[in-house]
ROVO-690517 format. One record per residue (C-alpha): chain; residue number from 1; x, y, z. Coordinates in Angstrom, 1 decimal. Example, Ala and Ser with C-alpha at 12.3 -4.5 7.8 and 13.67 -1.06 7.14 Angstrom:
BEGIN
A  1  12.3  -4.5  7.8
A  2  13.7  -1.1  7.1
//
This chain:
BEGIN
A  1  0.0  0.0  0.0
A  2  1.4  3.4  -0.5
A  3  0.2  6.5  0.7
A  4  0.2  10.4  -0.1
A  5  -1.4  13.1  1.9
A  6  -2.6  16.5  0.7
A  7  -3.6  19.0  3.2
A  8  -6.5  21.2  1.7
A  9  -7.6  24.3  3.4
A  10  -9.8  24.9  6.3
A  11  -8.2  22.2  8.4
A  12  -9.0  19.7  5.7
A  13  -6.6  16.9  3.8
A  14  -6.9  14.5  1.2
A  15  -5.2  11.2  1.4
A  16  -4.9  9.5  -1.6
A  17  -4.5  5.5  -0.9
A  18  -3.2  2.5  -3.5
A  19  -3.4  -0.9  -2.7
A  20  -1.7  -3.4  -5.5
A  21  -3.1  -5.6  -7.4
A  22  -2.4  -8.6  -5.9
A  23  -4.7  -6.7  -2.5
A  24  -7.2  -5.9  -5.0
A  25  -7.0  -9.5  -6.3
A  26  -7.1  -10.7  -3.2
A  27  -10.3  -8.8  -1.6
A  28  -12.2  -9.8  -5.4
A  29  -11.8  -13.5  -4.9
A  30  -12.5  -12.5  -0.9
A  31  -16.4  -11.0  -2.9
A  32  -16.3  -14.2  -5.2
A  33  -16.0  -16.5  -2.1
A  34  -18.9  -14.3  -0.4
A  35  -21.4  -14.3  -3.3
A  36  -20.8  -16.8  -5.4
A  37  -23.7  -18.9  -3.5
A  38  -25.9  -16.7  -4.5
A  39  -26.0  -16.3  -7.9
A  40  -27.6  -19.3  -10.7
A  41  -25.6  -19.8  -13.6
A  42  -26.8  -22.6  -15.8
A  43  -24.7  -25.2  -15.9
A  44  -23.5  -25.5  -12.3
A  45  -24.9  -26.5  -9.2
A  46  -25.4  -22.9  -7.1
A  47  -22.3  -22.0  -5.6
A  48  -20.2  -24.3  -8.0
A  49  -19.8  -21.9  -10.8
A  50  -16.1  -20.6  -11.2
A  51  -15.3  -16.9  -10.9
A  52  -14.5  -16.4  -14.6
A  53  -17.5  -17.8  -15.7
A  54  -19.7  -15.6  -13.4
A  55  -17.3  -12.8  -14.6
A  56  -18.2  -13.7  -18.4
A  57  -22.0  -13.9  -17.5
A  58  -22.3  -10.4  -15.1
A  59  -19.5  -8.7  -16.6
A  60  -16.2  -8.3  -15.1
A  61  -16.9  -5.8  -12.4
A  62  -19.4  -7.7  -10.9
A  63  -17.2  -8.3  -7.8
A  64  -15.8  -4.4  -7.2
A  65  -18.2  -2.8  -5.3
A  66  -18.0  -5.7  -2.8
A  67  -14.1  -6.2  -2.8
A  68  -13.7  -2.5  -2.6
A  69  -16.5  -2.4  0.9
A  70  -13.4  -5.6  1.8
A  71  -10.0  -3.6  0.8
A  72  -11.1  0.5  1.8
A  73  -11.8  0.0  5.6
A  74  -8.4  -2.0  6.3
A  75  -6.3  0.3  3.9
A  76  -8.1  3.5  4.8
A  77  -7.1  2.8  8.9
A  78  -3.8  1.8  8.1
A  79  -2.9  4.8  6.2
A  80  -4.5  6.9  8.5
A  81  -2.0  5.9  11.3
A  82  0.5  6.0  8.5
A  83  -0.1  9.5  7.9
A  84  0.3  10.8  11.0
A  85  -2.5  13.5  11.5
A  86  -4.9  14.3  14.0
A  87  -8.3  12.8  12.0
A  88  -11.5  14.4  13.8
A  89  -14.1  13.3  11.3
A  90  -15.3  10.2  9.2
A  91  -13.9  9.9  5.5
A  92  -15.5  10.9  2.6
A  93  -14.1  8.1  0.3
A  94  -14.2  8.2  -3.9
A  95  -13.0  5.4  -5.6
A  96  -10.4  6.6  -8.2
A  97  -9.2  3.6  -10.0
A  98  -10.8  0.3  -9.7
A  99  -10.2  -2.0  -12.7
A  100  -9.0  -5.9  -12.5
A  101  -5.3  -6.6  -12.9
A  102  -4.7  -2.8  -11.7
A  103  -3.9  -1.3  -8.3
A  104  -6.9  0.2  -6.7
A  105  -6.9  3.6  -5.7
A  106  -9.6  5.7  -3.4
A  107  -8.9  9.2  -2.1
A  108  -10.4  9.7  1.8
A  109  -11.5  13.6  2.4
A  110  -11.0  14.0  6.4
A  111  -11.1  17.1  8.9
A  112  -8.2  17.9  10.9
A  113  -7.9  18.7  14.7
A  114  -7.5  23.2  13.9
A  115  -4.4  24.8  15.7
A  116  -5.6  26.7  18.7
A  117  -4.0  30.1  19.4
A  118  -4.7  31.2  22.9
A  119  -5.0  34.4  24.1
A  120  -5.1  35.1  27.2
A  121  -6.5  32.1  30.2
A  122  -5.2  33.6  33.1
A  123  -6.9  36.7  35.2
A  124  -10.1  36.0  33.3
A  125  -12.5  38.0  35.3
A  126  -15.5  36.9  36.6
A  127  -18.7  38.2  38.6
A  128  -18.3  36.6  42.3
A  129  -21.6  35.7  43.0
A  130  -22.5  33.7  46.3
A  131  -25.2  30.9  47.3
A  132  -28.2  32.6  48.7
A  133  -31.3  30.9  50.1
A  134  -34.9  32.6  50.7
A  135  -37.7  31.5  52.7
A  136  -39.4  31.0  49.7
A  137  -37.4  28.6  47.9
A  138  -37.4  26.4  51.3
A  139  -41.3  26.8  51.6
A  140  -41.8  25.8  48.1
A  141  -39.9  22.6  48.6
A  142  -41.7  21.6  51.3
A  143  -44.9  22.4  49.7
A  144  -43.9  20.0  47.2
A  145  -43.2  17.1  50.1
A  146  -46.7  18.6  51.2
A  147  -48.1  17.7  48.1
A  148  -46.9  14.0  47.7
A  149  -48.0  13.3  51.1
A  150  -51.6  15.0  50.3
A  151  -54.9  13.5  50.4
A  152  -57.5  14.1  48.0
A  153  -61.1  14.6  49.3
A  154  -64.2  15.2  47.5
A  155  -66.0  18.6  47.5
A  156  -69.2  18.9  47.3
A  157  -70.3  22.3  49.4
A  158  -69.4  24.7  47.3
A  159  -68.1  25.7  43.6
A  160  -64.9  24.9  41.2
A  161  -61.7  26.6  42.0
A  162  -58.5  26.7  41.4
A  163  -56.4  23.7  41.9
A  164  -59.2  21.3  42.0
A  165  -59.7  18.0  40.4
A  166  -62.4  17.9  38.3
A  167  -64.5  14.8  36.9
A  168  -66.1  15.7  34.0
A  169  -68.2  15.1  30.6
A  170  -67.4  16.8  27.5
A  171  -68.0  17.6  24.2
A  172  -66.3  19.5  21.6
A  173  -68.0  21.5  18.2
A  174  -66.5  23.1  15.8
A  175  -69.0  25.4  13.1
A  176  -71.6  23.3  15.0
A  177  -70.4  19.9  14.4
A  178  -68.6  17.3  16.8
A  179  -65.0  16.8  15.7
A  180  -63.3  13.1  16.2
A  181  -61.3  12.9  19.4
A  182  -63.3  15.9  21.0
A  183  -65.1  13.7  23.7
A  184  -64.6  12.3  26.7
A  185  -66.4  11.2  29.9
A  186  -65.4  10.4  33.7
A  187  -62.4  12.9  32.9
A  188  -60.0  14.2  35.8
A  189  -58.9  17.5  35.2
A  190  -56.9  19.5  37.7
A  191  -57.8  23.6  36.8
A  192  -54.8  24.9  36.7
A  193  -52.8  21.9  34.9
A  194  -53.2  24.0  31.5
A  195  -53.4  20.3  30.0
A  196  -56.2  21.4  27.8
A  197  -55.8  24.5  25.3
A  198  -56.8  27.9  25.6
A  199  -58.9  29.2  29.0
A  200  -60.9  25.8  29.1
A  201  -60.2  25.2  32.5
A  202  -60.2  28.7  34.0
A  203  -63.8  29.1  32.4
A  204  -64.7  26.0  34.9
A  205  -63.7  27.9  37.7
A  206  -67.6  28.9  40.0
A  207  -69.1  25.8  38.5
A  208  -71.1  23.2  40.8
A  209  -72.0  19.7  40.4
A  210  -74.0  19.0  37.9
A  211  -74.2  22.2  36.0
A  212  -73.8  22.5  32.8
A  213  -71.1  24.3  31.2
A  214  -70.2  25.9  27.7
A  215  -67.0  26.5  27.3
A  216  -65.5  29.0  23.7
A  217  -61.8  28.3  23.4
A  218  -59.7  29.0  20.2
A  219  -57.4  26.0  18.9
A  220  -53.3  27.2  18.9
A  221  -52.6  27.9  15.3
A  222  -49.8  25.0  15.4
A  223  -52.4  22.4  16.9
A  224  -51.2  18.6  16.0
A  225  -54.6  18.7  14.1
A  226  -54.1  20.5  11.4
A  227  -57.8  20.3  10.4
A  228  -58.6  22.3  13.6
A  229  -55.6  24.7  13.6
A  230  -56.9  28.3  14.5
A  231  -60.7  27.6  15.0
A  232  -62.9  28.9  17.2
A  233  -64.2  25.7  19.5
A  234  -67.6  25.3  21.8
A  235  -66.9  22.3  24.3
A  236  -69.9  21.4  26.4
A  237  -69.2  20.5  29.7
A  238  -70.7  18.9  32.5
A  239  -68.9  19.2  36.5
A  240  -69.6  15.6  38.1
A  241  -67.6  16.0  41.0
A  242  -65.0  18.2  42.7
A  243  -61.9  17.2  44.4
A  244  -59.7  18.8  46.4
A  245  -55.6  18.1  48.1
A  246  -55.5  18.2  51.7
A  247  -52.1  19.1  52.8
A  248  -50.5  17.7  56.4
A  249  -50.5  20.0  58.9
A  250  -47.1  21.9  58.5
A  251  -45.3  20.9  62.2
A  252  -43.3  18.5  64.2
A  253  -45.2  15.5  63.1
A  254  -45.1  16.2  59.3
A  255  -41.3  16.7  60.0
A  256  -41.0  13.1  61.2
A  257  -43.2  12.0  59.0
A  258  -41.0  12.6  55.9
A  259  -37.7  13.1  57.6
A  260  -35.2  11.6  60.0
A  261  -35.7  15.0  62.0
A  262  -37.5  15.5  64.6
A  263  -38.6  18.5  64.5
A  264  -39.6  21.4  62.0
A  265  -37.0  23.5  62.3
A  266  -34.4  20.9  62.2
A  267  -35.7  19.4  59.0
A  268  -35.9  23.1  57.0
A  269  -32.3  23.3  58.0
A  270  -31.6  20.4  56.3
A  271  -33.7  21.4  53.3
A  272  -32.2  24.8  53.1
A  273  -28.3  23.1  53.3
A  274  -29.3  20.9  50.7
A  275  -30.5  23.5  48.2
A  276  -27.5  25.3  49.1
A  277  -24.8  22.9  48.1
A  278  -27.2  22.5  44.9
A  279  -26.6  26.3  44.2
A  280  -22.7  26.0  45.3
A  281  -22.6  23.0  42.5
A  282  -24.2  25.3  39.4
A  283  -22.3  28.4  40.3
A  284  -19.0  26.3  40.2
A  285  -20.0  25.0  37.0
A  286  -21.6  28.7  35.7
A  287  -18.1  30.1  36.7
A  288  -16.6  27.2  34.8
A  289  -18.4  28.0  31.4
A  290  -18.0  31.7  32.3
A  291  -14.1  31.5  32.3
A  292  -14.2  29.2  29.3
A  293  -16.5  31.0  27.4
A  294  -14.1  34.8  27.8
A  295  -10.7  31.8  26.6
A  296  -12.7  30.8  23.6
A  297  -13.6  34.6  22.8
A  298  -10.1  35.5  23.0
A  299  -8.6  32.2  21.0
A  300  -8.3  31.6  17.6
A  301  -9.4  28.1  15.4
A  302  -10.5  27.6  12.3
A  303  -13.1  24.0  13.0
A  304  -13.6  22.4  10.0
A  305  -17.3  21.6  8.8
A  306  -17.1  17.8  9.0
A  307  -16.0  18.4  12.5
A  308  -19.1  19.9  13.4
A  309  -21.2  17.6  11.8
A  310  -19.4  15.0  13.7
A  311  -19.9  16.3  16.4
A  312  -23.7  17.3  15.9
A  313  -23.8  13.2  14.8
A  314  -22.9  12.0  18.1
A  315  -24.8  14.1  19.8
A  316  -28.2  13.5  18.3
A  317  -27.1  9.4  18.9
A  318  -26.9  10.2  22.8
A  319  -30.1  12.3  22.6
A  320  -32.1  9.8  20.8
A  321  -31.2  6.5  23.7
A  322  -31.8  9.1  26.3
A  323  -35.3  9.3  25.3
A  324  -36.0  5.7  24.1
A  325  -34.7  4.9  28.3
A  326  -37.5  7.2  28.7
A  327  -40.0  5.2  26.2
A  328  -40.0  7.6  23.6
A  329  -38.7  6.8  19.6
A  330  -37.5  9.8  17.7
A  331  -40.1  9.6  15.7
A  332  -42.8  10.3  18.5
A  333  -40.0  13.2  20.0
A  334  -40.4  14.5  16.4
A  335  -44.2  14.2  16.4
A  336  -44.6  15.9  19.4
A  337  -42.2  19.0  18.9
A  338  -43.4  19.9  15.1
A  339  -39.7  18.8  14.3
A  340  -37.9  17.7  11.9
A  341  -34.8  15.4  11.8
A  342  -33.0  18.4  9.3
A  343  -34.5  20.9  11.9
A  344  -33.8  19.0  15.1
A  345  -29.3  18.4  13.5
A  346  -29.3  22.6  12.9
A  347  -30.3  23.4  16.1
A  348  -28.0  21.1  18.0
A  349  -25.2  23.1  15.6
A  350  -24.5  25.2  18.1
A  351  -24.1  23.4  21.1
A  352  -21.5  21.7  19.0
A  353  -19.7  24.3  17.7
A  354  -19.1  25.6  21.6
A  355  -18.4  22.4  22.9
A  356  -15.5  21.5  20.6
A  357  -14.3  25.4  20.7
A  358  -14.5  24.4  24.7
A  359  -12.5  21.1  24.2
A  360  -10.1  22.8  21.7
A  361  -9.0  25.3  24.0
A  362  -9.0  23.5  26.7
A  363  -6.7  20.9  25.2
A  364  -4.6  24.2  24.3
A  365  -4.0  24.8  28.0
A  366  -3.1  21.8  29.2
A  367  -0.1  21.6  26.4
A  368  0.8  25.2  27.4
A  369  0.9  24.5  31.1
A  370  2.3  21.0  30.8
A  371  -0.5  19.3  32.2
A  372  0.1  15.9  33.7
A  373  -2.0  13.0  34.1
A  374  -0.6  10.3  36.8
A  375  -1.7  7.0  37.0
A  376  -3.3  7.8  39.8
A  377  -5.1  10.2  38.7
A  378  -6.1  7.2  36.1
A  379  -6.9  4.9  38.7
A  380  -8.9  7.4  40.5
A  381  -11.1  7.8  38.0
A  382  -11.9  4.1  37.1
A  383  -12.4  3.8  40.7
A  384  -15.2  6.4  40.3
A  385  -16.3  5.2  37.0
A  386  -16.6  1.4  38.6
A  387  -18.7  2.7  41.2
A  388  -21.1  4.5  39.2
A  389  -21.6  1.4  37.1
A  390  -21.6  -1.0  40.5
A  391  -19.1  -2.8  38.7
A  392  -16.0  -4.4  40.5
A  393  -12.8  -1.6  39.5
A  394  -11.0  -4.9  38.6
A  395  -13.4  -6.2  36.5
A  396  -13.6  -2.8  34.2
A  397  -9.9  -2.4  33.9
A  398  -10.2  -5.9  31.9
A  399  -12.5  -4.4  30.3
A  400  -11.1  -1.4  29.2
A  401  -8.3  -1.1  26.3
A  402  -5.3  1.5  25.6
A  403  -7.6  3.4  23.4
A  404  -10.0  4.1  26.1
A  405  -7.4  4.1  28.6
A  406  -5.7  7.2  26.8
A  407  -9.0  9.0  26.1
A  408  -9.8  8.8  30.0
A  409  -6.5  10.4  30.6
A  410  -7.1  13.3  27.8
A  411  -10.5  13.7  30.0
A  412  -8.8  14.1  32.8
A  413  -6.1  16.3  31.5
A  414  -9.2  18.9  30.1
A  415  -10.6  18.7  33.6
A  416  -7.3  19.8  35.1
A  417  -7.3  22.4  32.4
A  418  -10.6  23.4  33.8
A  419  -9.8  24.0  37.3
A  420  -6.8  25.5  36.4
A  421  -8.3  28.4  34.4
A  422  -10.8  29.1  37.4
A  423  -8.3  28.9  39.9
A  424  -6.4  31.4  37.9
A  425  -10.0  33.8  37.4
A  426  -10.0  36.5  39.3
A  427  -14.1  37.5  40.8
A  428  -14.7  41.0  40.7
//
């Protein structure tokens, strides 16, 4: 194999690959060996026919396109180590010369990791801002603890209001006439939810049992149903019953109840610590992207395209098993957003574009400042990363090779980079 590189601009290179002959000859009897069961040739049992013959029949390049997919994948990773560069995108492969008895050629298109030039990373100043906690943030956590420990009782003394479960009938019309999906008996409807569209549920609120209600709401203008888009609706409605959350008393008891404290006052301590350390833990990280963010405004880097969409590519992969943990295809995410999957790719663009600029930079400062990794710092981590996967550490150093090994330490060497910069910040 022989190799020669090009580099293009814009962070981009060309490497033009040639495999001999005899590599060529040997991936098209590889496609003959893989194929040649499935093709009938009179004459010969299936699978029995000789290559030349099903050559003569097909035509000669009846094998390339399947010794080609056997010769580029091995030749293409071989001359990309050869070569030397820092490849930070998938190939865009063309076949250049692909003819039996010849040597085959194929060019491969790749991005290149940009030069970084940093400005400047230390002194960056930033706002000093401190973890505060109000009453009100303490109340409204405990009013949520309140609320899962509720009981619901039924109401049936006095009128709709707001936060009430509602059971009810209805029926929607649109110029008159009952549209498909628009009805629906025995219905619990919390006012206040906004689950249904428009004002519907505030125009419940004063109702009693049994009364009958008609209720004029206006479809959004990018309803799912297109057929009902923008229209005026008239829903009639009738109240069957009304519930109502009663809250535990707010004391000593409710305090033991869904604490280990004893009392109150002990257990909104405990709440207000713990929303605390949850402010400490996103100012660290706002002051983090803060610092970042002022390095990548005062760096240079040209980021190739292919880069980006690379990047944008793995991205969208980790979104899409996220939601199908949660249940949910694309497809349905897709449905229920009005997106697209060109729509959904250009908005992720640039999230990207800052998180390599981030990586890039980053990367910059730990070269500059000589950044070391141990192998503690190595066995640290896999420690950590055992636990989180209640895995034996042992049993996931096996599992994990160089390549991973040296990625984990480039992870760790960014992070270092990280709290270097902010240690370096200055708050103002």
């Amino acid at each position: 194999m022989s190799l020669q590189v090009e580099k293009l601009e814009k962070n981009m290179a060309k490497l033009t690959i040639e495999a001999s002959a005899e590599e060529f000859e040997v991936a098209l009897e590889k496609a003959y060996q893989k194929n040649k069961g499935k093709m009938n040739v009179q004459g010969f049992r299936k699978g029995k026919a000789p290559r030349s013959i099903i050559e003569k029949m097909y035509g000669v390049s009846v094998f390339y396109e399947d010794a080609a997919n056997e010769l580029i994948p091995e030749a293409y990773d071989k001359a990309a180590t050869e070569s030397g560069l820092d490849i930070v995108s998938r190939p865009d492969i063309d076949v250049v010369q692909i003819e039996k008895g010849q040597s085959f050629i194929f060019t491969a298109e790749v991005a290149l990791k940009p030069e970084v030039t940093l400005g400047t990373y230390k002194g960056i100043k930033v706002e000093k801002k401190e973890a505060e906690v109000t009453e009100d943030e303490i109340m409204a956590q405990i009013n949520k603890e309140r609320e899962q420990n509720s009981r619901t009782i039924t109401v049936d003394d006095r009128a709709v209001q707001d936060g009430d479960i509602t059971v009810i009938d209805f029926e929607g019309f649109v110029d008159g006439v009952a549209f498909e999906g628009g009805k629906g008996e025995n219905y619990s409807l919390t006012i206040g939810s906004h689950s249904f569209i428009d004002t519907f549920e505030e125009q419940l609120i004063g109702k009693t049992i049994g009364e009958a209600v008609e209720v004029n709401v206006t479809f959004p203008e990018e309803y799912q149903a297109k057929e009902l888009a923008g229209k005026p609706a008239l829903f009639k409605v009738t109240v069957k019953e009304i519930k109502m959350k009663e809250l535990p008393e707010l004391d000593d008891d409710f305090a033991q109840d869904v604490s280990e404290f004893d009392t109150l006052d002990e257990y909104k301590e405990n709440i207000k610590a713990t929303i605390k350390e949850n402010k400490e833990k996103e100012l660290k990280t706002a002051k983090e992207n803060d610092v970042v963010d002022k390095i990548i405004e005062g760096a240079t880097m040209d980021i190739p395209e292919p880069m980006i969409s690379a990047q944008v590519n793995q991205m969208a992969e980790d979104f899409a098993q996220r939601i199908q943990q949660q249940g949910l295809s694309v497809e349905q995410y897709f449905q229920f957003t009005g997106m697209d999957a060109k729509k959904f790719l250009e908005s992720m663009k640039p999230q990207a574009v800052k998180r390599i600029q981030s990586r890039l930079v980053l990367e910059a400062v730990a070269k500059a400042e000589k950044i070391e990794v141990s192998e503690e710092d190595v066995e640290k981590e896999l420690t950590e990363m055992a636990a989180m996967y209640q895995m034996e550490a042992d049993k996931l150093k096996e599992l994990i090779g160089e390549k991973e090994k040296e990625q984990i330490k480039a992870d760790i060497a960014v992070q270092k980079a990280v709290d270097f910069v902010v240690a370096k910040s200055k708050e103002a």
